[in-house]
C-alpha positions in Angstrom: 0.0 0.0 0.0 1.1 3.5 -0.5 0.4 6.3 2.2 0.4 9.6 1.6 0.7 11.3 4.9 -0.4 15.0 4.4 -0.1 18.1 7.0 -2.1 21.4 5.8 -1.8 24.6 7.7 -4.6 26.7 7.2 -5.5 30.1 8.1 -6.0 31.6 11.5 -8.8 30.3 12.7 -10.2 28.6 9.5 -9.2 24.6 11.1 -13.1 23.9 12.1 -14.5 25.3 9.4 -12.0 23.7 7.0 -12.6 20.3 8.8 -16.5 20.5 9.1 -16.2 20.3 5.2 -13.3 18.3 4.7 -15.4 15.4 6.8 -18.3 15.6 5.3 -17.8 15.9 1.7 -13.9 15.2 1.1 -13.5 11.8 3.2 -16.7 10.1 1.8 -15.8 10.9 -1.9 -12.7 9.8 -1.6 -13.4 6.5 0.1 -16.0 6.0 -2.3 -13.2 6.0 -5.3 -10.8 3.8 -3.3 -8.4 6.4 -1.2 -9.6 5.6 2.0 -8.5 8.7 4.8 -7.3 7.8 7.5 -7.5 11.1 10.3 -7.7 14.1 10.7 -5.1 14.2 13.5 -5.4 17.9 15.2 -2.1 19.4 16.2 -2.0 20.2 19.8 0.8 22.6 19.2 -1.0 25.0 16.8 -4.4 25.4 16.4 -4.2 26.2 12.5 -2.7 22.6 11.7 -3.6 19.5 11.3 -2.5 16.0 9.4 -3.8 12.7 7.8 -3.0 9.9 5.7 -4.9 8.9 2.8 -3.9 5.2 0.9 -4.0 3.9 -2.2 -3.2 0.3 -3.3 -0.5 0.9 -4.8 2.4 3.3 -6.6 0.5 3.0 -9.8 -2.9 3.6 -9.1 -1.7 6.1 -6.9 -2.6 9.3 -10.1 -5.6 7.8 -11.8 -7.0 8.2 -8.4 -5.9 11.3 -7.5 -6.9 12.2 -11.4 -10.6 11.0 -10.6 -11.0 13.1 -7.1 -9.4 16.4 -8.3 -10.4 16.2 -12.0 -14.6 15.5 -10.8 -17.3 17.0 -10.3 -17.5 18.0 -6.6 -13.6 19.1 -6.4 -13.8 21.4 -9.4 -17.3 22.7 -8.9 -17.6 22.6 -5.2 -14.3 22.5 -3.0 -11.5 23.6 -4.6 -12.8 27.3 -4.6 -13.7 27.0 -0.7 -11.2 24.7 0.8 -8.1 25.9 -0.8 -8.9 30.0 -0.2 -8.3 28.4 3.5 -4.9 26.7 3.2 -1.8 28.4 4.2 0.4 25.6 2.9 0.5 21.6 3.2 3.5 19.1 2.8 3.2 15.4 1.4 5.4 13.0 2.0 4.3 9.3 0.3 5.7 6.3 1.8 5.1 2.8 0.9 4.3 0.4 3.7 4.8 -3.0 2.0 4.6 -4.7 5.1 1.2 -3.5 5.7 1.4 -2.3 9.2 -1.4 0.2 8.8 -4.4 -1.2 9.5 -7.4 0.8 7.2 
């Protein structure tokens, strides 16, 4: 499995609101297309940050799935222009776990 394990920063202040969409419409999507999320984690350090992993079967199917998220409908039409107006910045770093040790 490959991981993607993803911190975002947002805005002052924007972390709930950001979330409150991010759970409701971002997780399920991408579960439904096969990139299940694991998180959010909330940084107890700094109240505008938070992390979470999201997985993929493997290396290859890794950009078709990305593709199908950020390429449809409800990305383009409905969260890019609210949830990324919020972000500061975010870091990816993708590991893979070939022995499985993350239990989804």
């Amino acid at each position: 499995m490959i991981v993607e394990m993803r911190t975002y920063q947002v805005k002052p202040g924007m972390r709930a609101r950001f979330l409150e969409i991010f759970q409701a419409k971002s997780v399920p999507a991408h579960a439904e297309i096969g990139m299940p999320i694991l998180g959010p984690f909330l940084s107890v350090e700094d109240p505008d940050v938070f992390f979470f992993m999201r997985g993929f079967p493997d290396l290859e199917s890794r950009e078709a799935l990305k593709a199908k998220f950020y390429e449809g409908q409800l990305w383009k039409e409905e969260l890019e222009g609210v949830l990324m107006p919020m972000l500061e910045r975010y870091d990816v770093v993708v590991v893979d776990d070939t022995d499985e040790r993350i239990c989804w």
